[in-house]
C-alpha positions as CSV (number, residue, x, y, z in Angstrom):
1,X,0.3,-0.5,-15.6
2,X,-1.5,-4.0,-14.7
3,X,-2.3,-6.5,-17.1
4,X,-5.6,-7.9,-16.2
5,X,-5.6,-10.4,-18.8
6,X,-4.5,-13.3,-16.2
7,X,-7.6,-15.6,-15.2
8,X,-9.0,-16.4,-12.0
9,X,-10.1,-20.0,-10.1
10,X,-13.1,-20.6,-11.0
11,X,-16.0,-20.2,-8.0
12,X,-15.4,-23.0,-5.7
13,X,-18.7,-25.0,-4.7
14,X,-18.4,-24.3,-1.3
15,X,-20.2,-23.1,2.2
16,X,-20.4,-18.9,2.1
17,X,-17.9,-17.7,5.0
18,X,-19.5,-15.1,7.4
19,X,-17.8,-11.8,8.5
20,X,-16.6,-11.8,11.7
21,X,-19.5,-9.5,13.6
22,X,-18.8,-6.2,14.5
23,X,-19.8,-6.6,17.9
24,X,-16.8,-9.2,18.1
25,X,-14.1,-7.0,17.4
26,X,-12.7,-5.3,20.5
27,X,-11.3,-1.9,20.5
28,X,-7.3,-1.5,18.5
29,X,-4.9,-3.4,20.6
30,X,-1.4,-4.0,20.1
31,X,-0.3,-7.2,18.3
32,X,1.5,-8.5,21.3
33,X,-1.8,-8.1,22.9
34,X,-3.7,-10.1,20.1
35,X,-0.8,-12.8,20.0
36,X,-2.4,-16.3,21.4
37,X,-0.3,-16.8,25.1
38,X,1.1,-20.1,23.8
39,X,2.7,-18.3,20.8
40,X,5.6,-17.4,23.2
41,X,6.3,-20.9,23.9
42,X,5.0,-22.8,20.9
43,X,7.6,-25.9,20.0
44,X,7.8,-27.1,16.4
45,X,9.1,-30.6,16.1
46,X,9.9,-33.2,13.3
47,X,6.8,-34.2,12.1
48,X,6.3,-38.3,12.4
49,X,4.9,-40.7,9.3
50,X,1.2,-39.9,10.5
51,X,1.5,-36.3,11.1
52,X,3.3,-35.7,7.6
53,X,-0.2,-37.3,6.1
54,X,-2.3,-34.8,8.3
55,X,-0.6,-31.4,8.1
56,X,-3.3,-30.0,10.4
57,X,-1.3,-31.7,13.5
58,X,0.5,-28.6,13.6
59,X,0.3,-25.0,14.2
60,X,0.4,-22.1,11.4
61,X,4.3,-21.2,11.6
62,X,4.9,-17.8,13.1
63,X,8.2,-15.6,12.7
64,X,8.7,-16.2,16.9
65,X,8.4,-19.9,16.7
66,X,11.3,-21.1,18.2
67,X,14.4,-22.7,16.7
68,X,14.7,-26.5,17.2
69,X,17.0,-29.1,17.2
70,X,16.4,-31.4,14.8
71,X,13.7,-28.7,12.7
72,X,13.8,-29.7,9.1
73,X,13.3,-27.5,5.9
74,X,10.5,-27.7,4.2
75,X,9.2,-29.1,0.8
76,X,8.0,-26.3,-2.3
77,X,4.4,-28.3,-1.5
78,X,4.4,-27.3,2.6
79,X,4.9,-23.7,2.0
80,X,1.7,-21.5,1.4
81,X,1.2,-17.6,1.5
82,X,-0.8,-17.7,4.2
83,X,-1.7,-20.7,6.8
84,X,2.1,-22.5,6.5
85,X,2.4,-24.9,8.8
86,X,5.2,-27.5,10.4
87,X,8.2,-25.5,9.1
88,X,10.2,-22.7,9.5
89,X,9.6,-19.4,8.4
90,X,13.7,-18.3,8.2
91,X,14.4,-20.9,5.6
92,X,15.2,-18.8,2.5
93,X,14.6,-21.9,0.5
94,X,13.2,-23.6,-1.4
95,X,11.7,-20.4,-3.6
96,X,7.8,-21.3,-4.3
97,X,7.0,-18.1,-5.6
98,X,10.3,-17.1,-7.4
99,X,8.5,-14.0,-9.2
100,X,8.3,-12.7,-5.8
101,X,11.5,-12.9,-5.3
102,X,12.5,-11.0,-8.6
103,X,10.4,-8.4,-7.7
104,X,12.4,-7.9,-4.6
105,X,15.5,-7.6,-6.6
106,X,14.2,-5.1,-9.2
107,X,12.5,-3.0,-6.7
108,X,16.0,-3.3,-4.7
109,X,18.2,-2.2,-8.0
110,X,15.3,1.2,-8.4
111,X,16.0,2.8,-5.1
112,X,16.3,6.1,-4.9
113,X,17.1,8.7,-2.7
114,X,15.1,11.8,-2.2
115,X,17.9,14.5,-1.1
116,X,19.5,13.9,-5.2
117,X,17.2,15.2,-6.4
118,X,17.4,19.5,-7.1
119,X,15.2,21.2,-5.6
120,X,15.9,24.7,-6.1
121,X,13.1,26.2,-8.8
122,X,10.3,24.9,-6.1
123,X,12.0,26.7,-2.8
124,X,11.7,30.0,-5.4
125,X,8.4,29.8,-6.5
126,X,7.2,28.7,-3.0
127,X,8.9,31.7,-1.8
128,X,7.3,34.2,-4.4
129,X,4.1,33.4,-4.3
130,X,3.9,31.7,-7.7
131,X,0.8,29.2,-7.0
132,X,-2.8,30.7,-6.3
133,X,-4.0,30.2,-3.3
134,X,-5.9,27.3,-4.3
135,X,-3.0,25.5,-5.6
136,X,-1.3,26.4,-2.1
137,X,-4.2,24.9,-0.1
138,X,-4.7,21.9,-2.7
139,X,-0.8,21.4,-2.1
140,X,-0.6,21.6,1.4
141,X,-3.2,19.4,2.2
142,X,-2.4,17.0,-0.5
143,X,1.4,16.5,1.2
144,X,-0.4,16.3,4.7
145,X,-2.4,13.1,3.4
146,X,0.3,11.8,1.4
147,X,3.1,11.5,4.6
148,X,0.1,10.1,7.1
149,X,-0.7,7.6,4.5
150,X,2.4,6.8,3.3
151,X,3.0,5.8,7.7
152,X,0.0,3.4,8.0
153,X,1.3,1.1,4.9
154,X,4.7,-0.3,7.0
155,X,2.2,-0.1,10.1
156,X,0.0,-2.3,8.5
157,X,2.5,-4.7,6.9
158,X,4.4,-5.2,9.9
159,X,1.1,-5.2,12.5
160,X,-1.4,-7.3,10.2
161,X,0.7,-8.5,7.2
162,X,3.9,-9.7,8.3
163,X,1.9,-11.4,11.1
164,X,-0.1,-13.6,8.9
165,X,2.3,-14.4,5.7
166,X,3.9,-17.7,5.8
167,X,6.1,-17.6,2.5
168,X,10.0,-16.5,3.0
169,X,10.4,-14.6,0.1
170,X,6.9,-12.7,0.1
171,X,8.3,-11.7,3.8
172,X,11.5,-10.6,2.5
173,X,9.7,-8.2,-0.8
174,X,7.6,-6.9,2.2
175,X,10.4,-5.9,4.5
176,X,11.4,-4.0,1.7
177,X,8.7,-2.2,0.6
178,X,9.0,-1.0,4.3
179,X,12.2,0.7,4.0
180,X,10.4,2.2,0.0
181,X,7.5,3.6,2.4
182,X,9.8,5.5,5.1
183,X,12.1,6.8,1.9
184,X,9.1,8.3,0.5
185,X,7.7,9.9,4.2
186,X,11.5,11.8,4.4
187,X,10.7,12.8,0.1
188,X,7.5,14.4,1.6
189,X,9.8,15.8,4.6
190,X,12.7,16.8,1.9
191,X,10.1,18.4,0.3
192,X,8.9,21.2,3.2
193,X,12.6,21.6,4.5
194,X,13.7,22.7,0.7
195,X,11.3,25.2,0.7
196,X,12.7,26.5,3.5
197,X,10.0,25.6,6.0
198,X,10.9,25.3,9.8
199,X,9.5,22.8,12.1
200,X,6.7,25.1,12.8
201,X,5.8,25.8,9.1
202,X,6.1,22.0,8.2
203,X,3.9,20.9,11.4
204,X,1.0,23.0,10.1
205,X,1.1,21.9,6.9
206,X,1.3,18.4,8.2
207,X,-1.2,18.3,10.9
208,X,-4.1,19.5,8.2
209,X,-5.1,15.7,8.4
210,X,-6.1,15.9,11.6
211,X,-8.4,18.7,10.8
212,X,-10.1,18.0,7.4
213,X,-12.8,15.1,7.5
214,X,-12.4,14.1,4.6
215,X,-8.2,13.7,5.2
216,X,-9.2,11.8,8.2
217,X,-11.7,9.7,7.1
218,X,-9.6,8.6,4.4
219,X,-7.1,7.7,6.8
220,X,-9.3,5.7,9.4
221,X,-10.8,4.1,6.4
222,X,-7.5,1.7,6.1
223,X,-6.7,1.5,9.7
224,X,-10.1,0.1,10.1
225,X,-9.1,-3.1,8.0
226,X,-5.7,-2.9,9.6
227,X,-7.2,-3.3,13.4
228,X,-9.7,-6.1,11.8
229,X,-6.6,-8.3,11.3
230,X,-5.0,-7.4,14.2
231,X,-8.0,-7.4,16.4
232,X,-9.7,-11.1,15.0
233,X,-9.5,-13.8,17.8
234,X,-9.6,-16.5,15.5
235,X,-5.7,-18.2,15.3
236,X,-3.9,-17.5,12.0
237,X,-5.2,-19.7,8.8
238,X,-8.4,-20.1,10.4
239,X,-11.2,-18.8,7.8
240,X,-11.7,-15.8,10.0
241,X,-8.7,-14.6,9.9
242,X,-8.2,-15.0,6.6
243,X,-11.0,-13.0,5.2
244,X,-10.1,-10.3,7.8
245,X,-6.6,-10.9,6.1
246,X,-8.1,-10.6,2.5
247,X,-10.2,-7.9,3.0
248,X,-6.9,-6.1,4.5
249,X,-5.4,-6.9,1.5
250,X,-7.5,-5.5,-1.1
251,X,-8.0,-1.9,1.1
252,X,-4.2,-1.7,0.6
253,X,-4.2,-2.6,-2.9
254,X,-6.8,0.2,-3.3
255,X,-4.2,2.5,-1.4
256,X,-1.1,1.3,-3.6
257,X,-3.3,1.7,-7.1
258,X,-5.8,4.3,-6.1
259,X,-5.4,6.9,-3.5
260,X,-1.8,7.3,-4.5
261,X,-2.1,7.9,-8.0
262,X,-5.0,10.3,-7.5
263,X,-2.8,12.5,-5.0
264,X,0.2,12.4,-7.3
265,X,-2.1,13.5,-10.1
266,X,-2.7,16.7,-8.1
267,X,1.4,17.8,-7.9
268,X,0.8,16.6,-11.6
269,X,-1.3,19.5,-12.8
270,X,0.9,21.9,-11.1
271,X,3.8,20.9,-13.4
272,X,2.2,20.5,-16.4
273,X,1.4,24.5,-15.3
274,X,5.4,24.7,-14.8
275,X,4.7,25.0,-11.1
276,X,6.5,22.8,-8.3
277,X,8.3,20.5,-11.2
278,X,10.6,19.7,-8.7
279,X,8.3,18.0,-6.6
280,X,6.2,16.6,-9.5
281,X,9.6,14.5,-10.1
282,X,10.1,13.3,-6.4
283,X,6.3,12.1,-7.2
284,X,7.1,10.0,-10.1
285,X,9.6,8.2,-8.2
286,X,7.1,7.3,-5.3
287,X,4.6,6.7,-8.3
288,X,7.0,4.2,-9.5
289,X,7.4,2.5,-6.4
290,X,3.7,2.3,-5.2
291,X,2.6,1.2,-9.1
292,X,5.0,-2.3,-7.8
293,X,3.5,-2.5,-4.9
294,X,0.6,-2.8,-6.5
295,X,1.7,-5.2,-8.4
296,X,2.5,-7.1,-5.9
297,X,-0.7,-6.7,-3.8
298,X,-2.8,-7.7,-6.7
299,X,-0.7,-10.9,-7.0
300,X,-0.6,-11.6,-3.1
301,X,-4.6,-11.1,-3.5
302,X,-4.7,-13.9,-6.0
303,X,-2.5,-16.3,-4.8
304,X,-4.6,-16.2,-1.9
305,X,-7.7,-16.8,-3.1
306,X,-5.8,-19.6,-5.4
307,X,-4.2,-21.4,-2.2
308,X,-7.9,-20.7,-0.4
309,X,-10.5,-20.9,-3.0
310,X,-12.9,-21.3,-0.8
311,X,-12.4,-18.0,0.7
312,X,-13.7,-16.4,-3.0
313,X,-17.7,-17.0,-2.4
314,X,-20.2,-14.8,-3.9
315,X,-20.1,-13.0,-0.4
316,X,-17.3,-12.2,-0.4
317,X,-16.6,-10.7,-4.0
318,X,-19.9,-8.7,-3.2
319,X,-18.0,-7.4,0.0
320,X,-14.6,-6.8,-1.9
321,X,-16.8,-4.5,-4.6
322,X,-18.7,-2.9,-1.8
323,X,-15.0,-1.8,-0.5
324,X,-13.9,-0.3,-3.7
325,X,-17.2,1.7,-4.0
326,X,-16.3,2.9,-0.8
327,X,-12.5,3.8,-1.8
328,X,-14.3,6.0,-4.7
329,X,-16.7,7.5,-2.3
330,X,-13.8,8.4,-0.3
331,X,-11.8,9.6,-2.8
332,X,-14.6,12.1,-4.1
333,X,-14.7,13.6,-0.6
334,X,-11.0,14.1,-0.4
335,X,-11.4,16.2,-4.2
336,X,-13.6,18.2,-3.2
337,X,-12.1,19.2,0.4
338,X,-9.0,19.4,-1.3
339,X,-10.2,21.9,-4.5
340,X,-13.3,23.5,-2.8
341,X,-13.6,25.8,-5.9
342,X,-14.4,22.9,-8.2
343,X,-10.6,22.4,-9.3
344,X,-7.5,24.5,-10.4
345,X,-6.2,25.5,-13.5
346,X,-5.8,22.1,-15.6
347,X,-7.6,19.6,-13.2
348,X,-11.2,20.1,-12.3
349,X,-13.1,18.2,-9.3
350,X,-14.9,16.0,-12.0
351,X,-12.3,14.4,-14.1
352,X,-10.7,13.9,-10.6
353,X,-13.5,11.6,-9.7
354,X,-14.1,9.7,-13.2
355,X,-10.2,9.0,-13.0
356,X,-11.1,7.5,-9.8
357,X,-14.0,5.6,-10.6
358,X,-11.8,4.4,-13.8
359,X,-9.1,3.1,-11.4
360,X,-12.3,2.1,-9.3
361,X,-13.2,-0.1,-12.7
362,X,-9.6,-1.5,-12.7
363,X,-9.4,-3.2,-9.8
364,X,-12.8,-5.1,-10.1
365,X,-11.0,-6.4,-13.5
366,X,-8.0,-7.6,-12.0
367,X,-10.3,-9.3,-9.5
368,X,-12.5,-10.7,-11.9
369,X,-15.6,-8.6,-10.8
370,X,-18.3,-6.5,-12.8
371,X,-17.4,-3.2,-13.4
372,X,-19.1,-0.5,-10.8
373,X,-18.4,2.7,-12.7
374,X,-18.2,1.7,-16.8
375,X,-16.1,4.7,-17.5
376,X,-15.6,4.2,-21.0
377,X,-12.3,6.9,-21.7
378,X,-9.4,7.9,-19.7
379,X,-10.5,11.2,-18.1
380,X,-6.9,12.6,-17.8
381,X,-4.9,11.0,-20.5
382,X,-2.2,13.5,-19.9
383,X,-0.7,11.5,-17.1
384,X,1.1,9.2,-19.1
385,X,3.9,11.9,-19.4
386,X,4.6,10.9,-15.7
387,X,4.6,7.5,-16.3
388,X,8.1,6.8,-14.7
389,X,10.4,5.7,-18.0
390,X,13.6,3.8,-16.8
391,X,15.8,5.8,-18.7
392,X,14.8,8.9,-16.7
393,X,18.1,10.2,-15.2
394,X,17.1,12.1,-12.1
395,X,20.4,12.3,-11.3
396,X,21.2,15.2,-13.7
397,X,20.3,17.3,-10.9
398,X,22.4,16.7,-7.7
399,X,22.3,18.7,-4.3
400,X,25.8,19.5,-3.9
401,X,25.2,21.2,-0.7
402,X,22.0,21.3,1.7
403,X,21.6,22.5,5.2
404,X,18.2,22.8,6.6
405,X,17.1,26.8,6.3
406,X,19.4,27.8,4.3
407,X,20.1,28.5,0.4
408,X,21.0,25.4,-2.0
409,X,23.4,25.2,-4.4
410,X,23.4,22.7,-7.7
411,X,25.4,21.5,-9.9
């Protein structure tokens, strides 16, 4: 879990920052399309006496800058998280942030692999009708939100994200957490084609969030902050697109720390029933992922508001609460779209929604703001026996033969 115990920068005495107006943002675009013309043929060169006493001579250093003779590497102090300028942004060193880099490595030596995992028990009792149809439908649409969402995180790092950060080895944890995302989208794939599920039988379990407001909603919800980076006219560093940036930022950390552990607490329930264990197990894996990525959000959240105190106003800590009270708002929907009968067996529609506003209550302490929710007790305690423990050996279980539609065999 978090620790929250770290403390913030003070409030910095300065101007309040204005949102960029809704009116101003045009309709999604591509990021080519947002891209500044003279990106394509910006030139970085050595910077002179004056210019290395006025950094702001040069531009914020993109990942298509050009390489120059003559281009220098540049100092611990020139590299920021966001708004780097004068240097270039495929020099590995010198490491400014080197827990970022360690999380890269750990995150790196934890990869798994979703096919290793046995999945035989789950293709039976999918087969013989072993859940209620309420688990079914709380299931299926729970797996239909999972894989879309589990698509717009590497969208929105590699569209907004990637676009924006200036720091080599924040780039490099990112790129991997990319390749994390798409091994979880083919566990939620794995899952269907165990069961035995053709193409058919998996597309209409997967297009449900097209169909169930609440699913979609959920989804737009993020996209919305995605196209607000991408969209912003203002260049990179500039304040505007840096509270675009920041609110971006804290949507996806509600995404890593909230709507993920929320879904997974549904395939929780089921096992702790003795139903789809299987699956419950691929879960914890992607649990363990997302609760570092996380991790890392919340620290990429603070290191910019460190670098860019002024960024932090009362407006905009107002606005970043008023976006987790939206998550939880969000979240209640999706409960009750997703249990319509007020819960299954072991998981009811209201301790789904005080576990939400208790992760709601989290995230305003790691940010340093008042509480929204004050939920006092852990409403589903029980989920600490999916806490992934490293000495977990998932690899007791190996598929020794698959083949799409047909029987498995284990070891």
């Amino acid at each position: 879990m978090l620790d929250f115990d770290e403390p913030m920068s003070p409030e910095p005495k300065t101007p309040r920052l204005q949102p960029l107006p809704a009116s101003k943002r045009p309709a999604p675009a591509s990021v080519a399309a947002a891209m500044p013309p003279a990106a394509a043929t910006r030139i970085i060169t050595p910077p002179s006496a004056a210019a290395a006493k006025d950094r702001t001579v040069f531009p914020v250093s993109t990942s298509l800058d050009p390489v120059n003779i003559g281009g220098r590497r540049p100092s611990a102090d020139d590299v920021k998280i966001i708004g780097g300028r004068g240097y270039d942004l495929r020099q590995p060193v010198p490491f400014k942030y080197p827990e970022v880099r360690k999380r890269f490595l750990d995150a790196r030596n934890n990869f798994w692999v979703p096919s290793d995992i046995a999945m035989g028990d789950d293709k039976m009792q999918w087969n013989t009708g072993k859940l209620s149809e309420e688990e079914a439908w709380m299931f299926k649409t729970n797996i239909s939100y999972l894989t879309a969402s589990d698509n717009l995180v590497p969208d929105n790092l590699d569209n907004a994200l990637l676009e924006n950060i200036t720091a080599n080895e924040m780039r490099q944890y990112l790129r991997w957490q990319m390749a994390e995302e798409a091994n979880h989208i083919e566990s939620y794939f794995f899952i269907l084609e165990s069961f035995g599920l053709d193409e058919k039988g998996q597309g209409q379990i997967f297009e449900l969030y097209h169909e169930i407001p609440a699913l979609t909603n959920k989804l737009n919800w993020n996209l919305t902050f995605t196209n607000n980076v991408v969209n912003c006219d203002a260049p990179n560093g500039s304040p505007e697109k840096s509270r675009a940036l920041l609110e971006d930022l804290i949507s996806y950390y509600i995404f890593e720390y909230l709507f993920f552990p929320l879904g997974f607490s549904q395939v929780f329930a089921l096992a702790r029933q003795g139903k789809l264990r299987n699956t419950a197990q691929q879960y914890q894996y992607i649990w363990r992922d997302e609760n570092l990525h996380a991790i890392n959000g919340r620290w990429l959240i603070r290191q910019v508001i460190v670098e860019n105190p002024q960024l932090w106003d009362a407006q905009m800590r107002e606005r970043a609460r008023a976006i987790i009270n939206e998550a939880v708002n969000l979240e209640a929907a999706f409960a009750h779209a997703t249990m319509p009968n007020g819960g299954i067996t072991g998981l009811s529609v209201n301790s789904y929604i005080d576990y939400a506003k208790l992760m709601g209550d989290n995230i305003c302490r790691s940010l340093d703001l008042p509480l929204l929710f004050n939920i006092k007790e852990h409403p589903m305690p029980w989920l600490s026996e999916y806490e992934m423990k490293q000495e977990v050996n998932f690899f007791e279980g190996r598929v020794r033969d698959y083949r799409t539609g047909v029987s498995l065999e284990w070891d």
